[in-house]
Phi, psi and omega in degrees: 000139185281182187259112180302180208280159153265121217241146170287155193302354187270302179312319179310305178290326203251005149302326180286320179283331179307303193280329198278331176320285192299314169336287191287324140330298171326295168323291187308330188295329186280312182301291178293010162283299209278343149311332190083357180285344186224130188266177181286333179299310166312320161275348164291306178303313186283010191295315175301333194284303193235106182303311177319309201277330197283323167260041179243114164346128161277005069039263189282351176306303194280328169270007155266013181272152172298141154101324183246082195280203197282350193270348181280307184304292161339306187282346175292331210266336161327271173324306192303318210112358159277111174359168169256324183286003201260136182251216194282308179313338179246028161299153168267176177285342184248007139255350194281313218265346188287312163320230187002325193293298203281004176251007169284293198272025164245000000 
């Protein structure tokens, strides 16, 4: 197994605010998925863009959606074809447009 890199304690600290930084992006980005203040559509588009947004599971994307806990979101990414590890950035267009379908008519 490798040896992760070895960091100066600065480097160190400030990879830890770094990684706790995007967490709570993140956090925040889901809470206005399940508000409604932000659409899935909306978030697909800033996935190329937005690094933050681009490295969000797609998974916890579909379980912060209202209305859609994990056992519905598993069987959509199922049905679509998506990985469980696949995050947003790395959708293709005929899953990004498949995603929006089935989740517009449920």
């Amino acid at each position: 197994m490798p040896q992760p890199p070895s960091l100066t304690p600065e480097q160190r600290s400030a990879a830890l605010a770094k990684a706790a930084q995007a967490r709570k992006a993140r956090a925040e980005i889901k809470d206005q998925l399940k508000n409604g203040r932000v659409s899935l559509s909306g978030l697909l588009g800033r996935a190329a863009s937005d690094d933050i947004v681009g490295k969000m599971k797609v998974l916890a994307v579909l379980e912060s959606l209202p209305g859609t806990g994990k056992v519905k979101a598993r069987r959509l990414m199922e049905q679509i074809g998506i990985s469980e590890t696949r995050r947003l950035q790395g959708l293709g267009a005929k899953q990004r447009s498949a995603l929006l379908e089935a989740v517009g008519r449920s």
